[in-house]
C-alpha positions in Angstrom: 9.7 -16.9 -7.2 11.2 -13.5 -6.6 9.7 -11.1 -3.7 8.5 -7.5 -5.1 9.8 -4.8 -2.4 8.1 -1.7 -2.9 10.0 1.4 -1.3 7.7 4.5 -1.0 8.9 8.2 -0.5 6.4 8.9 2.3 5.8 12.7 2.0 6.5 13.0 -1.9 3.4 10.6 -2.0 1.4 12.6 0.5 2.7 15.6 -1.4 1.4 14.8 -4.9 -1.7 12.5 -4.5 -4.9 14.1 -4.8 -6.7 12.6 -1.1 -3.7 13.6 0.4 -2.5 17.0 -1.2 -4.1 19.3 1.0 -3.7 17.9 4.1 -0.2 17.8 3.6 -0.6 21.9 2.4 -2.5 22.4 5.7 0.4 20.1 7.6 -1.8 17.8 8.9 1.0 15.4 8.2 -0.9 12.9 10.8 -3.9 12.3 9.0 -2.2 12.5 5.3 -0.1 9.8 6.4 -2.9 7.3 7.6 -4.9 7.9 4.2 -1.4 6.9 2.8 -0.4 3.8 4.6 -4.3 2.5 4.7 -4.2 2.9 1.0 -1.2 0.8 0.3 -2.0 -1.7 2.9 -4.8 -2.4 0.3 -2.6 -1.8 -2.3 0.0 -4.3 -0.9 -2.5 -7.3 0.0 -4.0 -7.2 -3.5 -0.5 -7.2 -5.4 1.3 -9.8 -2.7 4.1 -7.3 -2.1 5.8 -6.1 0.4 6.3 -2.5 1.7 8.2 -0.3 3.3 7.3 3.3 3.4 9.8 6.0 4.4 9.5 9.3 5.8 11.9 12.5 6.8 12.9 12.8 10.6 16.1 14.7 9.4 15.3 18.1 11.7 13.6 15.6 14.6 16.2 14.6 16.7 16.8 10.9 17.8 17.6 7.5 15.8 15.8 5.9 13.1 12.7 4.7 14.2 11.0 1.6 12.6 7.2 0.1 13.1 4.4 -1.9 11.0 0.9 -0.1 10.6 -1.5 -1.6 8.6 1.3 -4.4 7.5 3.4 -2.0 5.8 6.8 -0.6 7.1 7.0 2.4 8.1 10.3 4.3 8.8 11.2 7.2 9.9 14.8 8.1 9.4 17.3 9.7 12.1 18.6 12.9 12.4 20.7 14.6 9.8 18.8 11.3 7.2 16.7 12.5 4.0 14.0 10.0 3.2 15.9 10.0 -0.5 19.5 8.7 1.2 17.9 6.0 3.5 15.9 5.2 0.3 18.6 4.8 -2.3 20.9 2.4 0.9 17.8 0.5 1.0 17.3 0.1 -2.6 20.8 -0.8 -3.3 21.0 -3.6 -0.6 17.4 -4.9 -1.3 17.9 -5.2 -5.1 19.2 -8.8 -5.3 18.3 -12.1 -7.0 15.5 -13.1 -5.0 14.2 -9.8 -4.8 12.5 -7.0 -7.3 12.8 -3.6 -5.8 10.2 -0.7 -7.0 10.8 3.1 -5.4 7.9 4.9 -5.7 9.1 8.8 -5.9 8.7 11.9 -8.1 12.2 12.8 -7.2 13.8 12.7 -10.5 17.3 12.9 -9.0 16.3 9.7 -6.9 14.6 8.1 -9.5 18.2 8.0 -11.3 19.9 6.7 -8.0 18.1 3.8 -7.9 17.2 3.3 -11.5 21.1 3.1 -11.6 21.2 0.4 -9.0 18.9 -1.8 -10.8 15.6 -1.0 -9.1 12.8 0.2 -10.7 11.4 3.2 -10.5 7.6 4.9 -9.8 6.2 7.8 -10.1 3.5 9.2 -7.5 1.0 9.8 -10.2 1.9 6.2 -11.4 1.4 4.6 -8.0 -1.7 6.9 -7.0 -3.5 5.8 -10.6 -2.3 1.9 -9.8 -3.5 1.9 -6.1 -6.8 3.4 -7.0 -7.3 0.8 -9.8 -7.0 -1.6 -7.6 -9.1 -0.2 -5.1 -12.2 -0.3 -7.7 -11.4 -3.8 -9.0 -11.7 -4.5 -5.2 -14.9 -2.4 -5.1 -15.8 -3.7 -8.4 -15.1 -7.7 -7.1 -17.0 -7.3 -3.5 -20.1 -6.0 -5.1 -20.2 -8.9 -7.4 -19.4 -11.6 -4.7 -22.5 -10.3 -2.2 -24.6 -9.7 -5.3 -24.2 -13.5 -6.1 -26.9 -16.0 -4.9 -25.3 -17.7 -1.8 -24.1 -21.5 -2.5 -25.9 -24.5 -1.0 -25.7 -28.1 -1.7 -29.6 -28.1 -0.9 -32.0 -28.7 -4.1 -34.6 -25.9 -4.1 -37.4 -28.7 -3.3 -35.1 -30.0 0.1 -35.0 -25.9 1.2 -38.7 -26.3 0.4 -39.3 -29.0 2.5 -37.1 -27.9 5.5 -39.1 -24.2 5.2 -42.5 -26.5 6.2 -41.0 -28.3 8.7 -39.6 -25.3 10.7 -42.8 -23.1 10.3 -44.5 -26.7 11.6 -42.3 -26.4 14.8 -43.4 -22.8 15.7 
């Protein structure tokens, strides 16, 4: 069974989603990207895929740095790196047989890159609209699950009976 990668321009997510939109405004680029990489850790667990989620160091300086929050990837690329260029390497080497590769981006010029290499491409409205889907089916599917009657292989007249005898022992 192939493996579905998905590859997420960091800030263009943080940029254009509606949670995250004003932090990123206000440059609280901290907090916008926990919102983000909590909400695709959800995301991730519910569709089985993996993903890696990659944001601009290019004016930071230092190497590429690489660490997993909330089971996702995150990367942060090296000096002189855009987020797009790591993105579209990545893409291009990932893209395989065994392996589906979705870039979620707004960046139209990227979104050609890697449609060219094979990968498939996302939008931020498109991912924001699927991650929040999910996140009500999960909503929708705990609410239903702690609404339900717990399961006991007990007859009603046994949990009767076994009520009696423990009020009998106090």
């Amino acid at each position: 069974m192939k493996k579905n990668l998905l590859i997420v321009d960091g800030y263009n997510m943080i940029g254009s989603w509606a949670e995250t939109h004003q932090l990123f405004q206000n440059n609280d680029l901290e907090q916008a990207r926990d919102i983000l990489l909590k909400k695709l850790s959800d995301y991730a667990g519910f569709e089985g895929l993996e993903v890696i989620c990659v944001f601009d160091a290019q004016f930071v300086p230092g190497v590429t740095s690489k660490f997993n929050v909330h089971n996702v990837l995150v990367v942060f690329t090296k000096e002189d790196e855009t987020a797009d260029s790591y993105i579209e390497k990545l893409a291009g080497k990932c893209n395989n047989a065994l392996t589906t590769v979705f870039v979620a981006t707004s960046d139209l010029a990227e979104q050609w890159v890697v449609f060219s290499q094979g990968a498939m491409r996302v939008s931020a409205r498109e991912l924001e609209e699927r991650v929040n889907l999910r996140k009500q089916d999960l909503t929708r599917h705990a609410t239903h699950i702690t609404a339900q009657k717990p399961r006991t292989v007990w007859a009603d007249a046994q949990l009767d009976e076994l009520k009696k005898l423990m009020s009998n022992m106090s």
